[in-house]
Residue, then its C-alpha position, 0 to 999 in steps of 0.5 A: x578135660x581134668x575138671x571135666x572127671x570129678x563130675x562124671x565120677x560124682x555123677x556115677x557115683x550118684x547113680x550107683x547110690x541111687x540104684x542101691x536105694x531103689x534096689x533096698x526099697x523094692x526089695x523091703x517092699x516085696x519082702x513084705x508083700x510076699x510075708x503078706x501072701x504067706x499069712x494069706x495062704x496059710x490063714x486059708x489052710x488053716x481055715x481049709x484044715x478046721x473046714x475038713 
Protein backbone atom coordinates (compact mmCIF):
# COMPACT_ATOMS: atom_id res chain seq x y z
CA UNK A 1 0.00 0.00 0.00
CA UNK A 2 2.61 2.77 0.75
CA UNK A 3 4.28 2.34 -2.58
CA UNK A 4 1.14 2.08 -4.08
CA UNK A 5 0.63 6.31 -3.25
CA UNK A 6 3.33 8.10 -4.67
CA UNK A 7 1.80 6.81 -8.00
CA UNK A 8 -1.70 7.73 -7.44
CA UNK A 9 -0.16 11.25 -6.21
CA UNK A 10 2.09 11.50 -9.45
CA UNK A 11 -0.89 10.12 -11.52
CA UNK A 12 -3.13 13.44 -10.07
CA UNK A 13 -0.52 15.11 -10.59
CA UNK A 14 -0.22 14.72 -14.03
CA UNK A 15 -3.55 15.14 -14.69
CA UNK A 16 -4.12 18.29 -13.03
CA UNK A 17 -1.12 19.74 -15.49
CA UNK A 18 -2.50 18.12 -18.20
CA UNK A 19 -6.03 20.15 -17.53
CA UNK A 20 -4.18 23.01 -16.97
CA UNK A 21 -2.65 22.77 -20.35
CA UNK A 22 -5.76 21.80 -22.43
CA UNK A 23 -7.68 24.64 -20.13
CA UNK A 24 -4.51 27.69 -21.58
CA UNK A 25 -4.58 26.08 -24.76
CA UNK A 26 -8.58 26.36 -25.71
CA UNK A 27 -8.39 29.19 -23.90
CA UNK A 28 -5.24 31.21 -26.18
CA UNK A 29 -7.39 29.51 -28.99
CA UNK A 30 -10.70 31.21 -28.32
CA UNK A 31 -9.23 34.52 -27.33
CA UNK A 32 -7.86 34.69 -30.62
CA UNK A 33 -10.58 33.62 -32.42
CA UNK A 34 -13.06 35.96 -30.50
CA UNK A 35 -10.11 38.92 -31.26
CA UNK A 36 -10.84 37.78 -35.05
CA UNK A 37 -14.61 38.07 -35.12
CA UNK A 38 -14.21 41.46 -33.53
CA UNK A 39 -12.24 42.90 -36.23
CA UNK A 40 -14.82 41.10 -38.51
CA UNK A 41 -17.42 42.92 -37.17
CA UNK A 42 -16.14 45.81 -36.64
CA UNK A 43 -14.43 46.02 -40.18
CA UNK A 44 -18.41 45.47 -41.32
CA UNK A 45 -19.26 48.48 -39.35
CA UNK A 46 -16.90 50.46 -40.57
CA UNK A 47 -17.88 49.50 -44.31
CA UNK A 48 -21.74 49.65 -43.29
CA UNK A 49 -20.79 53.53 -41.71
CA UNK A 50 -18.68 54.56 -45.47
CA UNK A 51 -21.96 52.77 -47.01
CA UNK A 52 -24.16 55.30 -45.16
Amino acid sequence: MPQMAPMNWMLLTILFLICILMSMIFFCYFYNTFNNINKISNIKYYNNFWKW
